[in-house]
Backbone as CSV, one residue per row, in Angstrom:
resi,resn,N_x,N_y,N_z,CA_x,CA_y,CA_z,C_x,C_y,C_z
1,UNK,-18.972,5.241,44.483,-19.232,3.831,44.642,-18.519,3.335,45.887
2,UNK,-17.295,2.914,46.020,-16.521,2.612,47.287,-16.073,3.415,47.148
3,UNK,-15.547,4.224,47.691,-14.376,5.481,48.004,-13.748,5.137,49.175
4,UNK,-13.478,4.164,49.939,-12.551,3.947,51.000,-11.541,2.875,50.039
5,UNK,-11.899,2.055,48.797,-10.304,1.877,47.934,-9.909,2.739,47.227
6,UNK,-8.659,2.958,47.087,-8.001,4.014,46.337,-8.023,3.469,45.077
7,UNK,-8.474,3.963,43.770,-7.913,3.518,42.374,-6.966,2.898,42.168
8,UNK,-6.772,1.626,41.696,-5.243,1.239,41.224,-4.186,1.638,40.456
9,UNK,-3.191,1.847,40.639,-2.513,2.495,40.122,-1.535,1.929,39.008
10,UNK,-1.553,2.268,37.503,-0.662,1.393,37.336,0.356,0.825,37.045
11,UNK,0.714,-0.234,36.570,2.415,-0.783,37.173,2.889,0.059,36.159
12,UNK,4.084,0.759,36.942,4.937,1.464,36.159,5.433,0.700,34.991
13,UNK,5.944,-0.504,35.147,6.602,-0.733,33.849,5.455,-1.596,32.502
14,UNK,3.992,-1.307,33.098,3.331,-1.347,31.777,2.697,-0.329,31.133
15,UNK,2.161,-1.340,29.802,2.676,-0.088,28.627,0.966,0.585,29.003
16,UNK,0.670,1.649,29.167,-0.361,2.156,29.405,-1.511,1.955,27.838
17,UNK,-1.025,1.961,27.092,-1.825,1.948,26.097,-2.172,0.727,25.875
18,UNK,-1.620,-0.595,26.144,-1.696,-2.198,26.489,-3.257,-2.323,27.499
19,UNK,-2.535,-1.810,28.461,-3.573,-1.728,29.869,-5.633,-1.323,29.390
20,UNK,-5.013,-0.078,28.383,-6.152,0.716,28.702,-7.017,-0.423,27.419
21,UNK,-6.492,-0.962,26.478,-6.950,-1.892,25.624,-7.486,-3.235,26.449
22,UNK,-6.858,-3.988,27.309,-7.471,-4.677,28.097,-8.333,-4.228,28.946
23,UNK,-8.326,-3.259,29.324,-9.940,-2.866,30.555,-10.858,-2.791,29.527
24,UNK,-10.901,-1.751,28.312,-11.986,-1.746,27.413,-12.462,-3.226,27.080
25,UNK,-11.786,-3.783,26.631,-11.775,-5.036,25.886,-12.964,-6.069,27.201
26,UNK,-12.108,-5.839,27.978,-12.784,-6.818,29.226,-13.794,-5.723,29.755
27,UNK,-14.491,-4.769,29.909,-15.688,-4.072,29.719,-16.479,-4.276,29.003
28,UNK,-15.968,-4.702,27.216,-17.046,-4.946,25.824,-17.805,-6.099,26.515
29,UNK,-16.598,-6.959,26.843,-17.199,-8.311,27.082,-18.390,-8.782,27.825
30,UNK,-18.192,-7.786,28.742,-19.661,-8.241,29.958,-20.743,-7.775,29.165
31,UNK,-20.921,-6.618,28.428,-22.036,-5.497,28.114,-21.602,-4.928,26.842
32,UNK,-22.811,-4.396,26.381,-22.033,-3.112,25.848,-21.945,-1.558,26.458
33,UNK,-21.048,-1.016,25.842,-20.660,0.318,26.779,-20.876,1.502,25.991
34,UNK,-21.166,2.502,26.384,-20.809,3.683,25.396,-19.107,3.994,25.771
35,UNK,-18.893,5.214,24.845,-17.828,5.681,25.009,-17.365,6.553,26.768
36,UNK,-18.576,7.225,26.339,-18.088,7.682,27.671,-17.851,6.624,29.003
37,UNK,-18.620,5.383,29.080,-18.910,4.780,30.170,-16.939,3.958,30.373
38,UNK,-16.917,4.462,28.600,-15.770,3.228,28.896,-14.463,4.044,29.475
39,UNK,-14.396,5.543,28.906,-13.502,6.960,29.249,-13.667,6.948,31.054
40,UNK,-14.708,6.454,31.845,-14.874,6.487,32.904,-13.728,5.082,33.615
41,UNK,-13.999,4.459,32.880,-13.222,3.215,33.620,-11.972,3.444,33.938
42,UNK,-11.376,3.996,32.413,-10.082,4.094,32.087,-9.838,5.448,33.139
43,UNK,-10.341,6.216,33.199,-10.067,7.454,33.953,-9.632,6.614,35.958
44,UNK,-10.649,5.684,36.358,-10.734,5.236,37.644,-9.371,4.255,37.359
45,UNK,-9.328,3.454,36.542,-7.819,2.969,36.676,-6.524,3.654,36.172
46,UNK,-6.396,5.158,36.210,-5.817,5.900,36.523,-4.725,5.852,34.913
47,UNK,-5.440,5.607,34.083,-5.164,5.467,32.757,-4.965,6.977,32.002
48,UNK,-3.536,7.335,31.434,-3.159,8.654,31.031,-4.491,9.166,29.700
49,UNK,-4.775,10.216,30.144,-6.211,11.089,29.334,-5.557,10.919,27.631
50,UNK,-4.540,11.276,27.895,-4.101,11.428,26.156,-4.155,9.382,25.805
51,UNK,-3.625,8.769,26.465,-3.331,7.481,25.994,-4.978,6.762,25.869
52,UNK,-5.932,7.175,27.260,-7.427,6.922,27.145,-8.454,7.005,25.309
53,UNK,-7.793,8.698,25.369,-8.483,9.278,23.756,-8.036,8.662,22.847
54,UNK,-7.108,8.212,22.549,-6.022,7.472,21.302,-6.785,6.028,21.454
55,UNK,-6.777,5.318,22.539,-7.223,4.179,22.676,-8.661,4.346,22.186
56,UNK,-9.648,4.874,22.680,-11.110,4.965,22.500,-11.183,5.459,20.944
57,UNK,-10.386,5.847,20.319,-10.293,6.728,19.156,-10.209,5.389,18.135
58,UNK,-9.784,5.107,18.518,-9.529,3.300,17.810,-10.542,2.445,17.901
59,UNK,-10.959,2.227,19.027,-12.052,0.868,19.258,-13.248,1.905,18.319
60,UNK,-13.648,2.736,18.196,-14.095,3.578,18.103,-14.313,3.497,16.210
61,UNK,-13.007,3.597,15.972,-12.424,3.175,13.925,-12.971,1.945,13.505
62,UNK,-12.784,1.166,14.351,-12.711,-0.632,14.090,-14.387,-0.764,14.821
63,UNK,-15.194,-0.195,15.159,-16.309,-0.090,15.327,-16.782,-1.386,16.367
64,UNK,-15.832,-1.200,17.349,-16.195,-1.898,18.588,-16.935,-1.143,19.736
65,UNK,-16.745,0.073,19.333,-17.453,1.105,20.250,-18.084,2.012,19.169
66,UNK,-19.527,1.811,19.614,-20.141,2.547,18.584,-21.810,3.332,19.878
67,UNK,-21.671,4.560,19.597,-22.670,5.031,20.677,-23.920,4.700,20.164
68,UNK,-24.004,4.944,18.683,-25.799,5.254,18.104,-26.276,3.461,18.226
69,UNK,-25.551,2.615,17.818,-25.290,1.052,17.822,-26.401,0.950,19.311
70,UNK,-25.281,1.396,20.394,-25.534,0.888,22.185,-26.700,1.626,22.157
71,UNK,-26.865,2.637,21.913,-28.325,3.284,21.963,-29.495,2.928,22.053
72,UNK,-29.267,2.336,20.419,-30.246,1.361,19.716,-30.653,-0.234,20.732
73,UNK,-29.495,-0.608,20.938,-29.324,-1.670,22.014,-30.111,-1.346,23.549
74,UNK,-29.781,-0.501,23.758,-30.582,-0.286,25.059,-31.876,0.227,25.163
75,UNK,-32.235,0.689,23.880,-33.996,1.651,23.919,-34.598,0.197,24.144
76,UNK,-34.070,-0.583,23.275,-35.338,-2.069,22.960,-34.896,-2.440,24.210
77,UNK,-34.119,-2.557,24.768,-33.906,-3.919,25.960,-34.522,-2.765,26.975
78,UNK,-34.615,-1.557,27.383,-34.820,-1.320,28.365,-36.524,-0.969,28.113
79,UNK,-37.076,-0.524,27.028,-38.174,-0.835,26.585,-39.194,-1.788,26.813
80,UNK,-38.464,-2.917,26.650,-38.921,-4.182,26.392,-39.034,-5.060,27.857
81,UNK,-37.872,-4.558,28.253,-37.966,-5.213,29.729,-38.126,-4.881,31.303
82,UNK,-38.146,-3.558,30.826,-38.501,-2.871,32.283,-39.986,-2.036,31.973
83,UNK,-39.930,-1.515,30.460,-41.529,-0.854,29.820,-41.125,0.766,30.446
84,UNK,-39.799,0.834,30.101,-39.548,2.054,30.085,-40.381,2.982,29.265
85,UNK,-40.181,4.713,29.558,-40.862,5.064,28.389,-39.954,5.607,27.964
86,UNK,-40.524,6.762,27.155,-39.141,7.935,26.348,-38.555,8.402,27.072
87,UNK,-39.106,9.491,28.171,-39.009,9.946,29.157,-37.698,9.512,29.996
88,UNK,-38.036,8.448,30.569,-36.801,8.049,31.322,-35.658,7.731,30.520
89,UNK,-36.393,6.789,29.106,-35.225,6.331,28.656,-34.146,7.243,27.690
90,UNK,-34.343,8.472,27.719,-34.092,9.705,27.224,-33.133,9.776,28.306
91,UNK,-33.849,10.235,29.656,-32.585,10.445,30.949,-31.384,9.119,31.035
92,UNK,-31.582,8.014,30.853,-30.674,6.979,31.065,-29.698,7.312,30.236
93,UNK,-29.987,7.382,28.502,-28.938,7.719,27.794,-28.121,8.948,27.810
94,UNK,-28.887,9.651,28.318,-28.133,11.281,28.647,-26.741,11.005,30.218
95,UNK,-27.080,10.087,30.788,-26.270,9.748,31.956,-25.193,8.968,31.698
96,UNK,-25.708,8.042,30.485,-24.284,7.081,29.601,-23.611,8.073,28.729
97,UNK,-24.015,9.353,28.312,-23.020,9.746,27.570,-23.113,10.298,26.488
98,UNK,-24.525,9.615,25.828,-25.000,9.659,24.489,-25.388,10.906,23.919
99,UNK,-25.420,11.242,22.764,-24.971,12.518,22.319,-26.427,12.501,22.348
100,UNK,-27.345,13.908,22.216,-29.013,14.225,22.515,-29.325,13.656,21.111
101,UNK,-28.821,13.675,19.832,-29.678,13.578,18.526,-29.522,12.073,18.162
102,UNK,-28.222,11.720,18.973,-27.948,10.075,18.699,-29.325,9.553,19.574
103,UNK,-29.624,10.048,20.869,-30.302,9.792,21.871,-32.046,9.734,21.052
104,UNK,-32.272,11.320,20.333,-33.462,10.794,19.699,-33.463,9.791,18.307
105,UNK,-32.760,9.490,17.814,-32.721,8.343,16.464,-32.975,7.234,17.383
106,UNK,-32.331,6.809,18.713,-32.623,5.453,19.087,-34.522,5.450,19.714
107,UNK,-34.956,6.715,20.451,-35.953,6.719,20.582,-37.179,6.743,20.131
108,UNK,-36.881,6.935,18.364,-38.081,7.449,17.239,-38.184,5.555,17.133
109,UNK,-37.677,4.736,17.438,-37.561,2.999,17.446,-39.214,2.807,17.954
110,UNK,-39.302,3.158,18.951,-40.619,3.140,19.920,-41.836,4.129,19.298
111,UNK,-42.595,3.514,19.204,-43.854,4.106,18.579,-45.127,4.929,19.953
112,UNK,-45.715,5.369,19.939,-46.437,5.937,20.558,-47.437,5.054,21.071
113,UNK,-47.932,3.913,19.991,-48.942,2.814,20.117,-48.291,1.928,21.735
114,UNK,-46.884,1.696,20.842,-45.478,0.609,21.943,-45.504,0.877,23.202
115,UNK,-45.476,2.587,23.431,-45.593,3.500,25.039,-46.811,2.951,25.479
116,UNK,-48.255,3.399,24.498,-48.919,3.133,25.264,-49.791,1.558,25.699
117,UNK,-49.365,0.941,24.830,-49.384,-0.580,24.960,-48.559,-0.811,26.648
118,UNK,-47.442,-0.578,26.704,-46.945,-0.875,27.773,-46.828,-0.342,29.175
119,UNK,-47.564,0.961,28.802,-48.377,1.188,29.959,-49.434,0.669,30.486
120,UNK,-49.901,0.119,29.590,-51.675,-0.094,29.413,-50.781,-1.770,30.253
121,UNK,-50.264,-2.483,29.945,-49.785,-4.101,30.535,-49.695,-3.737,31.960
122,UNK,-48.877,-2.886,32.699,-48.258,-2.551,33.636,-49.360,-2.222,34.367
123,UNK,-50.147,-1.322,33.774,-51.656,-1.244,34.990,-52.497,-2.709,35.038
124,UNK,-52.829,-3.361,33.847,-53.099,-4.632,34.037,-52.876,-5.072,35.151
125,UNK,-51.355,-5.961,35.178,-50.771,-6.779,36.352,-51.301,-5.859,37.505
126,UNK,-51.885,-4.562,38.167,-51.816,-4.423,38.972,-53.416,-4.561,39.475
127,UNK,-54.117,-4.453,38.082,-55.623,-4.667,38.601,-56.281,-5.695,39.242
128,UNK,-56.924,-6.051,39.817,-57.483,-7.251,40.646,-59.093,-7.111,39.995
129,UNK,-59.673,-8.390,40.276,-61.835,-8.216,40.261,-61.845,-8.435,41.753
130,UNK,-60.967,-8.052,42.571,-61.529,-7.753,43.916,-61.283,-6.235,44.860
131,UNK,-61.114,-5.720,43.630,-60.566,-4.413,43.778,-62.470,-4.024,43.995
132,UNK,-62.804,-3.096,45.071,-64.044,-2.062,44.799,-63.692,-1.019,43.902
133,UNK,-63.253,-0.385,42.318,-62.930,0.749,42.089,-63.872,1.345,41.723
134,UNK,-65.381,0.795,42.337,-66.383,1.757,41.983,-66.752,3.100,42.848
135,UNK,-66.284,2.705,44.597,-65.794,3.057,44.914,-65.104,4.511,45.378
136,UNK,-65.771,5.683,44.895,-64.930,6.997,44.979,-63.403,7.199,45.668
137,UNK,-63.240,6.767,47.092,-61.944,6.899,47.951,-61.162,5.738,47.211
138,UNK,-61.651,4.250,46.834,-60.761,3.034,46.366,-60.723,3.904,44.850
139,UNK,-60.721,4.387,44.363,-60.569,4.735,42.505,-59.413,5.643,42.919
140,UNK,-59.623,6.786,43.934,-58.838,7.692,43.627,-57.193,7.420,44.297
141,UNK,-57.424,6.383,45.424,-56.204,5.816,45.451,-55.457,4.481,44.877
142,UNK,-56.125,4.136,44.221,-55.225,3.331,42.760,-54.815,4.284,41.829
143,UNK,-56.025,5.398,40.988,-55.472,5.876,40.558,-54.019,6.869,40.553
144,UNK,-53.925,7.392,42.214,-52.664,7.959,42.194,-51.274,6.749,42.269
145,UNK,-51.977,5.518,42.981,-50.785,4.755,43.129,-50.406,4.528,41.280
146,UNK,-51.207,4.064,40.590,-50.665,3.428,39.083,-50.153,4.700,38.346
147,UNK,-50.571,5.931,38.873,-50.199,7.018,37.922,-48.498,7.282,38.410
148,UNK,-48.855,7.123,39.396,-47.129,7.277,40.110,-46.153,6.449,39.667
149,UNK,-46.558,5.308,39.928,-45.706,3.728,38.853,-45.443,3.916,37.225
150,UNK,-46.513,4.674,36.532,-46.239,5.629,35.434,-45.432,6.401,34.758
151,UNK,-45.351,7.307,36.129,-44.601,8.384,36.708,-43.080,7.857,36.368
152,UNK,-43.039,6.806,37.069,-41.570,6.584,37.811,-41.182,6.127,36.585
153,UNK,-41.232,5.230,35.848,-41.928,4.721,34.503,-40.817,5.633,33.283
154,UNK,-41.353,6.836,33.436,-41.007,7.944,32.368,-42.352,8.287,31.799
155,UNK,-43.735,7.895,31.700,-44.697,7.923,31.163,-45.211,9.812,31.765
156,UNK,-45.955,10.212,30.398,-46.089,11.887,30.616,-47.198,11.098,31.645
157,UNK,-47.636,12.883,32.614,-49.176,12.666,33.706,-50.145,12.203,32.391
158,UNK,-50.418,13.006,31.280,-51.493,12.853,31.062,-51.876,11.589,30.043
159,UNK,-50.454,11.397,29.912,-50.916,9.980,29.237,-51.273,8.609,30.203
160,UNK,-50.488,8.704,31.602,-50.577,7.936,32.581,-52.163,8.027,33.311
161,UNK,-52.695,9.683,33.057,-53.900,9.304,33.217,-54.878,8.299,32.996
162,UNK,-54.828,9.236,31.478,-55.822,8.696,30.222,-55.411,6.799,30.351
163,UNK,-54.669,6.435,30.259,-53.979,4.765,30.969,-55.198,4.187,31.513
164,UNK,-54.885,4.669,32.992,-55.607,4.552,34.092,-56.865,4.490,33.892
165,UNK,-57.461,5.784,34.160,-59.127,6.138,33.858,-59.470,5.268,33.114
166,UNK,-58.609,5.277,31.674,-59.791,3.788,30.924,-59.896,2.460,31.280
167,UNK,-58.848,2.245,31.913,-58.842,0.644,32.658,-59.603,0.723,33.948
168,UNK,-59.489,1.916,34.698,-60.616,1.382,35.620,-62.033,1.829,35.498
169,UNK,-61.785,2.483,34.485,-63.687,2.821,33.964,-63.954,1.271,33.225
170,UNK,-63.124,0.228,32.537,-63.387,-0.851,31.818,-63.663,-1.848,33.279
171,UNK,-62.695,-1.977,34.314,-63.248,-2.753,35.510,-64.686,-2.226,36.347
172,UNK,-64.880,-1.241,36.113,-66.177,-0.684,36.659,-67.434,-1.197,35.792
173,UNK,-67.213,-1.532,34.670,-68.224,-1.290,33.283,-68.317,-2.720,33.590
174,UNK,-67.158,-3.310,34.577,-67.867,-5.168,34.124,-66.823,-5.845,33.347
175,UNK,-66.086,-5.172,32.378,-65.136,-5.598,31.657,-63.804,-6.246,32.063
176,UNK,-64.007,-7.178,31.553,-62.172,-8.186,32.057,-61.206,-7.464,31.691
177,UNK,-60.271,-7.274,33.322,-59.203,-6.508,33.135,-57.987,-7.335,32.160
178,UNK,-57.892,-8.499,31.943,-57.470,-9.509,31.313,-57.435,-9.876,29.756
């Protein structure tokens, strides 16, 4: 992130286990965190590993830090608001920390219908009735552009196909993309 400041270091005469309770604490507050995200903080403010585990071991008891909880928390919000799919949102939680089986309980949340509902919105917004996609050269470059947005998405190729093809076989047919 910056690497030209050095980590803070900290004041010798506080109590490290004080410290590492206030960074967590003031971390909960903005967001929620997984464990690991929060083991990261404490690690950059140069917070002792044994005093870090003891601390996290606690918030952890008292169920202020709970991974399967944040999981759950982030499938819907990132679901919901970006139209993530499994796919990615599988990789996001694997990067916070989240254990793989905690990772699929939050993902079995999302239904297959949900994926493809929100794929199916996302090509919407991009269709126009002034689009030619009858077209041969105009079809085949929407279709790679929306399959790619798909793509990026987390959405499998062939479901991002199957997406596609039917929405612009429905704008070809006459049918309101709307």
């Amino acid at each position: 992130m910056n690497s030209e400041r050095p980590a803070p270091e900290l004041d010798p005469d506080a109590n490290p286990a004080s410290v590492a309770r206030a960074i967590i604490l003031r971390q909960l507050t903005n967001s929620p965190k997984s464990r690991q995200q929060l083991a990261q903080k404490l690690a950059e403010r140069n917070v002792p590993a044994g005093v870090a585990e003891a601390v996290l071991n606690r918030f952890e008891e008292v169920k202020l830090i709970d991974d399967a909880e944040f999981a759950q928390l982030w499938v819907r919000s990132r679901a919901q608001n970006k139209a993530l799919a499994r796919g990615a949102l599988r990789r996001e939680l694997a990067g916070k920390g989240i254990a793989p089986e905690l990772a699929e309980e939050a993902l079995a949340q999302l239904s297959d219908e949900d994926e493809a509902g929100s794929a199916e919105a996302l090509v919407r917004r991009k269709l126009r009735t002034s689009m030619n996609l009858a077209d041969r050269a105009e079809r085949e470059k929407y279709t790679r552009r929306w399959v790619a947005m798909l793509a990026r998405k987390g959405y499998s190729p062939s479901a991002a196909f199957a997406v596609v093809d039917r929405l612009i076989d429905e704008q070809v047919d006459g049918e309101s993309p709307e």
